[in-house]
Residue frames relative to the residue before (quaternion, step in Angstrom):
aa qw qx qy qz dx dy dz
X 1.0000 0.0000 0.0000 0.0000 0.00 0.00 0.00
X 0.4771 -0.7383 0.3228 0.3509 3.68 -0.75 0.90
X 0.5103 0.6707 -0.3846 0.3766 3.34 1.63 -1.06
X 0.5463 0.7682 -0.1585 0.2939 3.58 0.86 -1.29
X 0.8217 0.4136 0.0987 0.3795 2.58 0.88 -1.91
X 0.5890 0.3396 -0.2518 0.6887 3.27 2.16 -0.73
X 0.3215 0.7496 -0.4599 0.3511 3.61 0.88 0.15
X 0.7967 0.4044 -0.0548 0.4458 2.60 0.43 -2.15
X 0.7767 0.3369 -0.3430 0.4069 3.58 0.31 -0.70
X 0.3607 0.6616 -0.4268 0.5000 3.31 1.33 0.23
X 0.6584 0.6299 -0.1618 0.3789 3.59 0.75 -1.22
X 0.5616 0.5210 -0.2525 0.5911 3.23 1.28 -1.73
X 0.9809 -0.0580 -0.1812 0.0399 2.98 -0.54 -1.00
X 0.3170 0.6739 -0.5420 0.3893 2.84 1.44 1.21
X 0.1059 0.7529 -0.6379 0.1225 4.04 -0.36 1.38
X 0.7593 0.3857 -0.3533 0.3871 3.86 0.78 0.21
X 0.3313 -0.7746 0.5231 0.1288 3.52 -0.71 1.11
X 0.0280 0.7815 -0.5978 -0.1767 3.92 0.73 0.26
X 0.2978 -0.6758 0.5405 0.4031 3.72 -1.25 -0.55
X 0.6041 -0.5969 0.3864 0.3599 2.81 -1.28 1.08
X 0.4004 -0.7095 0.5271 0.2418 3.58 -1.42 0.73
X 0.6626 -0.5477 0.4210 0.2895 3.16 -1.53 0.98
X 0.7299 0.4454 -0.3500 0.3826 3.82 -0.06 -1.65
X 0.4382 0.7356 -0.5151 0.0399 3.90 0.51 -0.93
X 0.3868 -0.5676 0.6234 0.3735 4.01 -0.79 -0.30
X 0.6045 -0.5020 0.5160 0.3408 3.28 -1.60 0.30
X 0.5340 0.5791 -0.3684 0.4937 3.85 1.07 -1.08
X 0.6926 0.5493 -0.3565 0.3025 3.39 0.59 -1.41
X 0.7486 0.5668 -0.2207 0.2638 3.10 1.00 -1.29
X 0.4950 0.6222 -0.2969 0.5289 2.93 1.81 -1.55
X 0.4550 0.6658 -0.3916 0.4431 3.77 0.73 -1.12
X 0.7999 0.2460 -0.0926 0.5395 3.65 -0.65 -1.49
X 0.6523 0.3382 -0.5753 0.3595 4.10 0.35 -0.16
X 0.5238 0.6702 -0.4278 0.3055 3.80 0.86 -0.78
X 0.7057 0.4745 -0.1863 0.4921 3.56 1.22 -1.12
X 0.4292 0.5532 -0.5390 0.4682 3.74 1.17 0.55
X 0.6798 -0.4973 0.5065 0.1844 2.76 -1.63 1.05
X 0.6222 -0.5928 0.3401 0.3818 4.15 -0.29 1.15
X 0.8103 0.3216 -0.2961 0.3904 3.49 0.55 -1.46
X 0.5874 0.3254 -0.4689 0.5737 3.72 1.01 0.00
X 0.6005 0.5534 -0.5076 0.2747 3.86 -0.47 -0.65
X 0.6516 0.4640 -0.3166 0.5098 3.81 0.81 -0.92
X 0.6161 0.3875 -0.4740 0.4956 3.91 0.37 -0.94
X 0.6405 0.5524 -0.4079 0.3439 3.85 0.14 -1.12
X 0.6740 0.5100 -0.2982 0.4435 3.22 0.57 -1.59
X 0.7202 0.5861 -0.2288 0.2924 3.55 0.27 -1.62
X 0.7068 0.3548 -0.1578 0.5913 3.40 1.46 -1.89
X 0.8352 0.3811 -0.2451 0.3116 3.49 0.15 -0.78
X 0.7422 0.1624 -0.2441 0.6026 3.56 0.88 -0.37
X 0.6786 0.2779 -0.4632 0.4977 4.21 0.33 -0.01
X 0.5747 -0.6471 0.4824 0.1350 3.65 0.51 0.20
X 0.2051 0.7580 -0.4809 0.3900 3.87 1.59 0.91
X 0.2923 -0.5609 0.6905 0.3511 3.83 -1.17 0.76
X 0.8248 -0.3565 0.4055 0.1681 3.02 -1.91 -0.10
X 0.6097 0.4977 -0.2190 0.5767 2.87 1.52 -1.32
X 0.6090 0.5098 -0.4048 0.4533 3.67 0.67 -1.07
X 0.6417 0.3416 -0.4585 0.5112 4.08 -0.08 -0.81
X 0.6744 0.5032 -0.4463 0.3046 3.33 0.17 -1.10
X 0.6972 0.3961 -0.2870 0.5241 3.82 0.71 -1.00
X 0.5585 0.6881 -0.2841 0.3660 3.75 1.11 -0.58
X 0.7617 0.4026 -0.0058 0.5076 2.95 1.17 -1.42
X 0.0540 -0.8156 0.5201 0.2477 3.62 1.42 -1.15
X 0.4073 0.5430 -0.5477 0.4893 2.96 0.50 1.53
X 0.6654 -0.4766 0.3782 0.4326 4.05 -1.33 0.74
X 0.5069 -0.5089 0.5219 0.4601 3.84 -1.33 0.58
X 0.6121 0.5751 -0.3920 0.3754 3.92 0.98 -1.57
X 0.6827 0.4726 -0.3367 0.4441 4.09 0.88 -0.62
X 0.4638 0.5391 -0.4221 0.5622 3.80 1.18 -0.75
X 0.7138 0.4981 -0.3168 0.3770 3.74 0.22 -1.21
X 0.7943 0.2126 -0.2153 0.5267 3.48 0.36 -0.54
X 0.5613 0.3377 -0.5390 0.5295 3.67 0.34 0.43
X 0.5965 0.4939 -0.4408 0.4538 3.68 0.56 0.09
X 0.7163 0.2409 -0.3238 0.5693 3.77 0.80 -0.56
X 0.7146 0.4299 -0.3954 0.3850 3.78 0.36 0.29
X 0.4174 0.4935 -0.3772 0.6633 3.55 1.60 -0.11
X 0.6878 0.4596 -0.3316 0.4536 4.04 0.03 -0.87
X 0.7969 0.3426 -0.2217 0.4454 3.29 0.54 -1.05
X 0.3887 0.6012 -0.3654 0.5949 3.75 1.51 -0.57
X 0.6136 0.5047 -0.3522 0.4947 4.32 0.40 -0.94
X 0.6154 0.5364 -0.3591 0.4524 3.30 0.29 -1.74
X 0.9356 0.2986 -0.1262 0.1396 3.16 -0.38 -1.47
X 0.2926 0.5752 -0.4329 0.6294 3.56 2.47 0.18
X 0.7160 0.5579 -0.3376 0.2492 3.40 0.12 -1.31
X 0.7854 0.4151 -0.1909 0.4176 3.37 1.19 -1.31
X 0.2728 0.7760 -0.3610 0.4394 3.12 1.88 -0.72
X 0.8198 0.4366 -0.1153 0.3522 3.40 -0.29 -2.18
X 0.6220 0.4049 -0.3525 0.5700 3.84 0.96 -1.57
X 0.6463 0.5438 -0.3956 0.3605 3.77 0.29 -0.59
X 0.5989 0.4592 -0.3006 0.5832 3.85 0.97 -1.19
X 0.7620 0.5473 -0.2740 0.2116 3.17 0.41 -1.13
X 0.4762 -0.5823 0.3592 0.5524 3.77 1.89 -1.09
X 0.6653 0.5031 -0.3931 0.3870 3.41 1.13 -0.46
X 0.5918 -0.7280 0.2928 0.1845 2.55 -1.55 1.33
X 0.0855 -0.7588 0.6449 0.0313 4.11 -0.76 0.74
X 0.7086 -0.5819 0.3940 0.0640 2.35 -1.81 1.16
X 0.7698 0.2238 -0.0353 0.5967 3.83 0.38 -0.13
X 0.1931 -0.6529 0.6870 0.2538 3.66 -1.27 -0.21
X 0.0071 0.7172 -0.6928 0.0749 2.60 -1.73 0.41
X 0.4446 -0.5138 0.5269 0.5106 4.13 -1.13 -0.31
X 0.3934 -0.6796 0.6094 0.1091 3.62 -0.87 1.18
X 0.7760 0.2651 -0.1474 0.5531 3.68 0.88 -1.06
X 0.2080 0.7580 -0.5668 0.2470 3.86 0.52 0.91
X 0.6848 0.5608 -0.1361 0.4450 3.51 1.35 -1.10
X 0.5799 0.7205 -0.3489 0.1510 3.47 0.83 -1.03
X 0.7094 0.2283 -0.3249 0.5824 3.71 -0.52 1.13
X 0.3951 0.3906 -0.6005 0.5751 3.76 0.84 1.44
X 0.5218 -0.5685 0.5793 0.2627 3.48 -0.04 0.23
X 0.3193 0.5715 -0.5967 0.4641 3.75 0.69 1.54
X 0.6520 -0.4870 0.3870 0.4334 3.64 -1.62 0.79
């Protein structure tokens, strides 16, 4: 299945967890969520800023709650890592280090 398959390599090669920086703007963020990849942007969007249980995407979407669950932590963690990326390009200061440009071509800033 193709979904599967970009899942996974999505998976691989996301191995750094930066934290998310503090100074960002709200625009900024909205910014870097637009550049997620559809199948994670919509759980994020749905759970984290409209405020949807799990179960609801899951029935929303007709897809398993266990699939909502992990496009939620790989969309979150996909965020994290545009986010730091950008405060990093940008001058602002972040907390940890990390490769900022490990991701490029997922459609992250």
């Amino acid at each position: 299945m193709q979904l599967v398959q970009y899942e996974e390599t999505i998976a691989e090669t996301v191995t750094y967890d930066p934290p998310t920086p503090r100074s960002l703007t709200d625009d900024e963020v909205l910014a870097a969520l637009e550049k997620l990849p559809r199948d994670y942007h919509l759980p994020v969007m749905l759970v984290d800023i409209e405020g949807l249980s799990y179960r609801e995407l899951a029935e929303a979407l007709g897809i398993p709650i266990g699939t909502v669950m992990s496009r939620l932590h790989r969309g979150r963690k996909l965020l994290r890592m545009g986010l730091a990326r950008y405060a990093h390009e940008a001058g602002y200061q972040t907390t940890g280090e990390g490769n900022y440009g490990e991701n490029r071509g997922y459609g992250l800033p």
